[in-house]
C-alpha positions in Angstrom: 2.0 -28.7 1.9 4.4 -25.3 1.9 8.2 -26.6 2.1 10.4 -23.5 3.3 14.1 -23.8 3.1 16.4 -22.7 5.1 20.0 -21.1 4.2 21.9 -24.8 5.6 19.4 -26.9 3.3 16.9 -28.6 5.3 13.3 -28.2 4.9 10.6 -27.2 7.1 7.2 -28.6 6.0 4.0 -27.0 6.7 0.1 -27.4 6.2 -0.9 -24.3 4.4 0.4 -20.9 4.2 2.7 -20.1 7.3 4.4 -16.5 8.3 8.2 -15.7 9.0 7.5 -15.8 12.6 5.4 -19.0 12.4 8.8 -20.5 10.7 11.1 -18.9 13.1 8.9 -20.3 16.3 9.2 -23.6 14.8 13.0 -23.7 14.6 13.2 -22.5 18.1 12.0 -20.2 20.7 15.3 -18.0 21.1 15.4 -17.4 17.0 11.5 -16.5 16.9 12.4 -13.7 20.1 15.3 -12.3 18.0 13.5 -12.4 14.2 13.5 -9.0 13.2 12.6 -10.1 9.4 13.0 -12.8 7.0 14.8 -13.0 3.3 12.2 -14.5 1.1 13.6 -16.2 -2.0 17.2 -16.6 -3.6 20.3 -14.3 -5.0 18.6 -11.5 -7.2 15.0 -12.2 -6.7 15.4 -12.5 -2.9 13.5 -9.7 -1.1 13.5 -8.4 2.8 9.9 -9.0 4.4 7.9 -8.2 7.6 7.9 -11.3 10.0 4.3 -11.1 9.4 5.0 -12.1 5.8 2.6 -14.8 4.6 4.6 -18.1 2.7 2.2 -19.6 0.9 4.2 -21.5 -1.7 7.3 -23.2 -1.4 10.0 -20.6 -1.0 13.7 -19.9 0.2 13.8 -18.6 3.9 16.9 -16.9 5.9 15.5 -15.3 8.9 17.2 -12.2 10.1 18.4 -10.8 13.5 20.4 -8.8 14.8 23.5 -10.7 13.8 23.1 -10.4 10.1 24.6 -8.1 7.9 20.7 -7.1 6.7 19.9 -6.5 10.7 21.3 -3.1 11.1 19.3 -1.6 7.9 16.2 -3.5 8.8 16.7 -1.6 12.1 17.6 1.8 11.0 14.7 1.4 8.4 12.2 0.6 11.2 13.6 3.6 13.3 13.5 6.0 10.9 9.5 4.9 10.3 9.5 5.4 14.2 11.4 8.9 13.9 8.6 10.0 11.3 5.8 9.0 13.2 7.0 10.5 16.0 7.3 14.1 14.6 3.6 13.8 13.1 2.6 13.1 16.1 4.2 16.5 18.0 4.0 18.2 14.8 1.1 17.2 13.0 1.3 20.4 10.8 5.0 19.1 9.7 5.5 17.1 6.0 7.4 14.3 6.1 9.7 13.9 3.1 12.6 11.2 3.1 13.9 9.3 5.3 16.5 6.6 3.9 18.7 4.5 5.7 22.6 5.5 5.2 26.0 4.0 5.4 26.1 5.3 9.3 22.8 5.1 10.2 19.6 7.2 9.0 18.1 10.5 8.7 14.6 12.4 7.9 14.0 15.7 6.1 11.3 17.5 7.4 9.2 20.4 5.9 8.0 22.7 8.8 6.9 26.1 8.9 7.7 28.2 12.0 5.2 30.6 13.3 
């Protein structure tokens, strides 16, 4: 049995190894629409993961949406991911080279060479 907590202290009890989603569907429909990731783990060691993240020990679990504080850079992260696929796919010539999330929002530098 995997236990996963959950930030007000009850426990969720499962049969083997179970994904951020999988946890958010069990606490309810509306949360596992409005997932966007999951913090895995507690204070320093805690770490941002894909709602496809597989549990497969006992483990700390907040799940985040749109509402938390970590929403908005989970977001802009996944934008900026979007942005850069985006322009390799127009632009398959162009290099991507960084692309991190900021106070305000996000950017991409882009090495291209005109014709």
């Amino acid at each position: 049995m995997i236990s996963v907590q959950l930030p007000d202290g009850s426990k969720r009890q499962f049969e083997g190894p179970v994904t951020v989603a999988e946890v958010a569907a069990s606490i309810g429909a509306g949360l596992a629409k409005a997932a966007l990731a999951g913090r895995v783990g507690q204070g320093a060691d805690a770490k941002v993961v894909d709602t496809s993240f597989r549990i497969e020990q006992d483990a700390a679990l907040a799940i985040i949406t749109d509402k938390d504080a970590d929403g908005l850079e989970v977001i802009r992260h996944s934008t900026a991911h979007l942005l850069a696929y985006a322009v390799k796919e127009l632009f398959p010539e162009a290099q991507v080279t960084i692309g991190p999330v900021i106070e305000n929002g996000f950017f991409y530098d882009f090495s291209y060479k005109r014709p």
